[in-house]
C-alpha positions as CSV (number, residue, x, y, z in Angstrom):
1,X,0.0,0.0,0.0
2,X,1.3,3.7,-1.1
3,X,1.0,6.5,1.6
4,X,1.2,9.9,1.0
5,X,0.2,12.7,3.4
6,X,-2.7,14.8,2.8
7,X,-3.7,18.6,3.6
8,X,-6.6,19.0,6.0
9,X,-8.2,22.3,4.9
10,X,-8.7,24.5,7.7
11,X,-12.4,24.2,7.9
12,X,-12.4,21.1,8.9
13,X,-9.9,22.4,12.1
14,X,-13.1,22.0,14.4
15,X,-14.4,19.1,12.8
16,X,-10.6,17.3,13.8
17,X,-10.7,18.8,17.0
18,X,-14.1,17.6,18.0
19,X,-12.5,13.9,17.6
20,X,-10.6,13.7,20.7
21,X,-13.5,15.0,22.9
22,X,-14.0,11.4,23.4
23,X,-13.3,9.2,27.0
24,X,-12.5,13.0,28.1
25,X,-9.1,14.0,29.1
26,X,-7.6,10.8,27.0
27,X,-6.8,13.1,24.1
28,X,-6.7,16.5,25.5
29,X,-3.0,17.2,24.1
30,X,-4.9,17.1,20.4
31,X,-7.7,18.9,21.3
32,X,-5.4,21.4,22.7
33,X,-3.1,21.2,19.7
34,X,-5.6,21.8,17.2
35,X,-7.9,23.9,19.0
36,X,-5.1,26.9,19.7
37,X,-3.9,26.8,16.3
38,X,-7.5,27.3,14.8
39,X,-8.0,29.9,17.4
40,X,-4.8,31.3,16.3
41,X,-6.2,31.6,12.8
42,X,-9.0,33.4,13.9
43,X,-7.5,36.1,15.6
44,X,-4.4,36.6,13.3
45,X,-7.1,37.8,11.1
46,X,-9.1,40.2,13.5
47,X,-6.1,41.2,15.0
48,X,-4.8,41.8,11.3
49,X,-1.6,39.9,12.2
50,X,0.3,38.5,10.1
51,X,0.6,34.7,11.0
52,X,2.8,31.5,10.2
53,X,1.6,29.1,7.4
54,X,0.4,26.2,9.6
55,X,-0.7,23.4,8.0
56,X,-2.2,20.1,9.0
57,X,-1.8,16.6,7.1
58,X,-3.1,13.7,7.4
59,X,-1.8,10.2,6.4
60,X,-4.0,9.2,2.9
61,X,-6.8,11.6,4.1
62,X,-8.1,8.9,7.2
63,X,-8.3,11.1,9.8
64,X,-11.8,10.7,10.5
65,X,-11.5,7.4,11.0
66,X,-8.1,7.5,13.1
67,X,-7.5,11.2,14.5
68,X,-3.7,10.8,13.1
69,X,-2.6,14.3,12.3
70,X,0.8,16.0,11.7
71,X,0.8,19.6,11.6
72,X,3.6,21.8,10.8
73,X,4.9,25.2,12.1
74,X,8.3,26.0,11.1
75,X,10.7,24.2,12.8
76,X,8.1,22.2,15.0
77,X,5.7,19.6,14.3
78,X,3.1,18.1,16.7
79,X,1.3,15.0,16.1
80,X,-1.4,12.6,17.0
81,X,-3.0,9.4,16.7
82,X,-5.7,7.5,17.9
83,X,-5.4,4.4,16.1
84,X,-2.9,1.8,18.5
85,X,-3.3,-0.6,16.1
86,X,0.9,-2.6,15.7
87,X,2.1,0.0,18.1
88,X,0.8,2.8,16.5
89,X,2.4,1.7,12.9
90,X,-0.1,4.2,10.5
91,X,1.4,7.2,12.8
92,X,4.9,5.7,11.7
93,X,4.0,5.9,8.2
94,X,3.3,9.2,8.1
95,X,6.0,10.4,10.0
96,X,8.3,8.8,7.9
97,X,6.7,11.2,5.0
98,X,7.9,13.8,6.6
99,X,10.7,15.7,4.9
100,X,13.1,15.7,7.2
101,X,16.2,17.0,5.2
102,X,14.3,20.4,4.7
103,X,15.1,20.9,8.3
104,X,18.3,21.9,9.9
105,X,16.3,20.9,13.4
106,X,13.4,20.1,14.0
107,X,11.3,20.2,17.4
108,X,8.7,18.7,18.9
109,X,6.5,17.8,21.8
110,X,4.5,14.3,22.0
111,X,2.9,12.5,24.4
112,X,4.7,9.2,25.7
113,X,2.9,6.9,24.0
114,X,3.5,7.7,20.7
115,X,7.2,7.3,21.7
116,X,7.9,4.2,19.6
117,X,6.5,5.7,16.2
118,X,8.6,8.4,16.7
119,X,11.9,6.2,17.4
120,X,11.3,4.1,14.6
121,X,11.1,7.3,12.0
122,X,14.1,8.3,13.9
123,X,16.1,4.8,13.2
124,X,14.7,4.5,9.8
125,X,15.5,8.3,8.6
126,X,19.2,8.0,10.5
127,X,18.2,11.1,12.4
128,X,20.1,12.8,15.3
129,X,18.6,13.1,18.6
130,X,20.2,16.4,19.7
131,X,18.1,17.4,22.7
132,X,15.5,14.8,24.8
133,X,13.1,15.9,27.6
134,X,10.8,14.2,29.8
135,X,7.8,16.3,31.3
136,X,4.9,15.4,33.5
137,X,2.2,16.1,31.6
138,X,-0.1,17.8,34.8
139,X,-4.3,18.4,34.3
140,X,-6.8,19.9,36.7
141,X,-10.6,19.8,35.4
142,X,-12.6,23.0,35.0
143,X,-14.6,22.0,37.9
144,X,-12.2,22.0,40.5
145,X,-11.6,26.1,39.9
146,X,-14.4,27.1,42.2
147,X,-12.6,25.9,45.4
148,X,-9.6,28.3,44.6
149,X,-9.0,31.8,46.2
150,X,-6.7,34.0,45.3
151,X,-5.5,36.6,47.8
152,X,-3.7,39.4,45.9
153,X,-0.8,41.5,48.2
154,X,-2.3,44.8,48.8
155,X,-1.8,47.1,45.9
156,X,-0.9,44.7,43.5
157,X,-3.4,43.3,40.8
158,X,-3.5,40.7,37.9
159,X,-3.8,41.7,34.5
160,X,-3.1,39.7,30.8
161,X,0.6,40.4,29.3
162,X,0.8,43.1,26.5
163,X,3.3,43.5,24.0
164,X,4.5,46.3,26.2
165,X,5.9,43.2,28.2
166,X,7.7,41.2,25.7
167,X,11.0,42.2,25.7
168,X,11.0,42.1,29.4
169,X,10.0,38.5,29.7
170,X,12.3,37.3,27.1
171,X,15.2,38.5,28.9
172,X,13.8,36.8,32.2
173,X,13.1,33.7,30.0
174,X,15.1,30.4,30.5
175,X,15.1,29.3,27.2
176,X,16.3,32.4,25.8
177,X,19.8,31.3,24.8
178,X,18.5,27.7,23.3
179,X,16.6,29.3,20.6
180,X,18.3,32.3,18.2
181,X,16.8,35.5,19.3
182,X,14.5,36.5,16.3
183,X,12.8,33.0,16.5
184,X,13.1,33.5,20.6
185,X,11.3,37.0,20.2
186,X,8.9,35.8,17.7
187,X,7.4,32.9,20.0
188,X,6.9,35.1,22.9
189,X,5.3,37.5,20.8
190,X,3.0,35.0,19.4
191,X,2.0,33.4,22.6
192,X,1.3,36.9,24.4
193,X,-0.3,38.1,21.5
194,X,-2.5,35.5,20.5
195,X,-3.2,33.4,23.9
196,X,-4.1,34.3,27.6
197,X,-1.7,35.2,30.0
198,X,-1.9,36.2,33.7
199,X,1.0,38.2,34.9
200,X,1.4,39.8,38.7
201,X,1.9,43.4,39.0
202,X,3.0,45.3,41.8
203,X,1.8,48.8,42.9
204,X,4.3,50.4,40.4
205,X,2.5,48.6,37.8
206,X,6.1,46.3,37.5
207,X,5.8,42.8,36.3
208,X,7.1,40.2,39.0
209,X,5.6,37.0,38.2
210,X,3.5,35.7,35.4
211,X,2.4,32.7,33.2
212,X,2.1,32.6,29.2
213,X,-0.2,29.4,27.2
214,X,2.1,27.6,24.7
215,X,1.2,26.6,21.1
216,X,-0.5,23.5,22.6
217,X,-2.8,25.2,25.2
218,X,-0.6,24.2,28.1
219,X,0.9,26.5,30.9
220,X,3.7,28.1,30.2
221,X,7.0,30.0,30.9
222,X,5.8,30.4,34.2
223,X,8.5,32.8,35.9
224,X,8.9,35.1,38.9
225,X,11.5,37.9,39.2
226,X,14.6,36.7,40.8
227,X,13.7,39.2,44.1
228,X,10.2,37.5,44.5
229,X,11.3,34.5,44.8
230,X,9.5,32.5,47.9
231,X,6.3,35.0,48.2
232,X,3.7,32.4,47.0
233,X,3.6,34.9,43.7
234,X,3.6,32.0,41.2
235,X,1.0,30.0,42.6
236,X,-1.3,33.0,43.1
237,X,-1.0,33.2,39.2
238,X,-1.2,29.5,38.5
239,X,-4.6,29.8,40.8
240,X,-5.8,32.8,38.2
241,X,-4.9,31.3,35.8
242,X,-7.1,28.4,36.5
243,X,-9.9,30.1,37.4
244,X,-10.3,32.3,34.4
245,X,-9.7,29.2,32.4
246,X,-12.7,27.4,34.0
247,X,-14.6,30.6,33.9
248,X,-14.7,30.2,30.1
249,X,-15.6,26.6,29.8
250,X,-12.0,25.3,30.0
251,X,-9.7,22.4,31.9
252,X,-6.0,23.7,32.8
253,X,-2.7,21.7,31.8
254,X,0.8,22.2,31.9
255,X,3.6,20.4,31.0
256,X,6.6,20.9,33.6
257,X,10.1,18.8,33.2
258,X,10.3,15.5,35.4
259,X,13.6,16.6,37.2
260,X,12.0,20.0,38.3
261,X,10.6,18.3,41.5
262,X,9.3,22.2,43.0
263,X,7.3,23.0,40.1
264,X,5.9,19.6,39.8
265,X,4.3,19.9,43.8
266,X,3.3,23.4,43.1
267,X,1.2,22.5,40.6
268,X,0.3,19.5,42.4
269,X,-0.6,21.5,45.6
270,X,-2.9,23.3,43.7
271,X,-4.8,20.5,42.4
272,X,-2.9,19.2,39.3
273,X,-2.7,15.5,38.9
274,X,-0.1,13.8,36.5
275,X,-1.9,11.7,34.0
276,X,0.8,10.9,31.7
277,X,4.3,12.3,30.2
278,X,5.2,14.5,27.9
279,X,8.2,14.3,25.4
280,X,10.0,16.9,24.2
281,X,12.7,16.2,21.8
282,X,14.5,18.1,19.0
283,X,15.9,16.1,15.8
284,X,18.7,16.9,13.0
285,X,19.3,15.1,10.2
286,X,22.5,13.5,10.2
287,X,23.5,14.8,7.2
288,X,23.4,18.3,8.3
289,X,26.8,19.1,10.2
290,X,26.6,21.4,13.6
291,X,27.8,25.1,13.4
């Protein structure tokens, strides 16, 4: 049998999304996945901004009968698939579609059990693991929102990040040197842009602790200045964050790295259970040297 990947048209975003709503949160990374990215669409164009060429592909056109999706956004690509069938072998296929010479690196963020298709593209493809994360992959329902309280230090209030704040948070960002700084100043701007935020302000209207969404929905970059450290600022914003979440009809998730043991019980303390993990890897083609 011949495989080839096909386009999934953007109006059928919502239609792919829908798919994972099923044995609720089993599939919640797609539905995130696909759900931002359509909402990006959408406001790129009320906002008038101009926005990356996403596309999503499916392997043959079968996604409606196996929720297996690629979808591409410059250097990263998220995929899906709810078809286990031989260890996921049709999400193999398509991966190994992929053309992975056209990339100097590639990243991407998975959830464990699609592991194994991944590894076999990798082995097949002779491609270079250069960087390879494990994250709990944390969720709190909508529903348990309404027992959290948020006590705000006097003066202070909450507020969602502006562009005003962007260069700011980059320089306070962790990740800053792993990423060149045009693409590092471009994902920021995206995420503040065109997702929620919740950042912490002080009576001088001065930034000290905040939390971004990523391209897949999930908390992220959550950060407090260095001199707030140990004032209970981040988890008065995770609890926000939460809260307005729910407020609008939505579960909360975040993805925080394995070894990072305080993160992990702060969310946890806040009513975050771990419900799977969450790889993050990035690729090179072995044919492409290093700089």
């Amino acid at each position: 049998m011949s495989y080839q990947l096909v386009e999934i048209a953007s109006e059928n975003w919502l239609e792919l999304r829908d798919l994972y709503r099923s044995n609720w949160p089993d599939h919640v990374f797609a539905y995130g996945v696909v759900d931002n990215y359509w909402n990006w669409k959408q406001k790129s164009k009320q906002l008038q901004y101009t926005e990356s060429d996403v596309q999503i592909f499916s392997l043959n056109g079968s996604w409606r009968e196996n929720g297996t999706f690629l979808l591409f956004d410059h250097f990263e690509i998220y995929f899906y698939s709810c078809d286990s069938s031989d260890n996921y072998a049709g999400l193999t296929e398509a991966l190994l579609l992929v053309e992975w010479g056209n990339y100097a690196e590639v990243s991407m963020d998975f959830v464990e059990k699609h592991r194994l298709a991944l590894d076999r593209a990798i082995s097949t493809k002779s491609l270079v693991v250069v960087n390879d994360e494990v994250t709990n992959f944390l969720y709190m329902p909508k529903e348990d929102a309404s027992s959290l309280e948020v006590n705000l230090p006097k003066s202070f209030h909450i507020n969602r990040l502006s562009l005003d704040n962007l260069d700011y948070v980059y320089h306070q960002w962790p990740l800053r040197n792993s990423i060149s700084v045009a693409a590092g100043y471009n994902l920021l701007e995206r995420l503040i842009l065109l997702n929620d935020s919740v950042g912490l302000f002080d009576e001088s209207d001065k930034l000290v602790s905040w939390c971004l969404r990523d391209q897949t929905g999930a908390f992220s970059d959550l950060q407090t200045c260095q001199q707030h450290l140990r004032k209970g600022y981040a988890r008065m914003v995770i609890k926000e964050f939460v809260r307005r979440l729910a407020a609008e009809g939505n579960d909360s998730y975040a993805f925080v790295l394995r070894s990072n043991e305080n993160s992990c019980r702060l969310f946890e303390s806040v009513g975050f259970r771990k419900i799977t993990h969450l790889h993050w890897i990035v690729i090179r083609n072995a044919n492409i040297k290093s700089k």
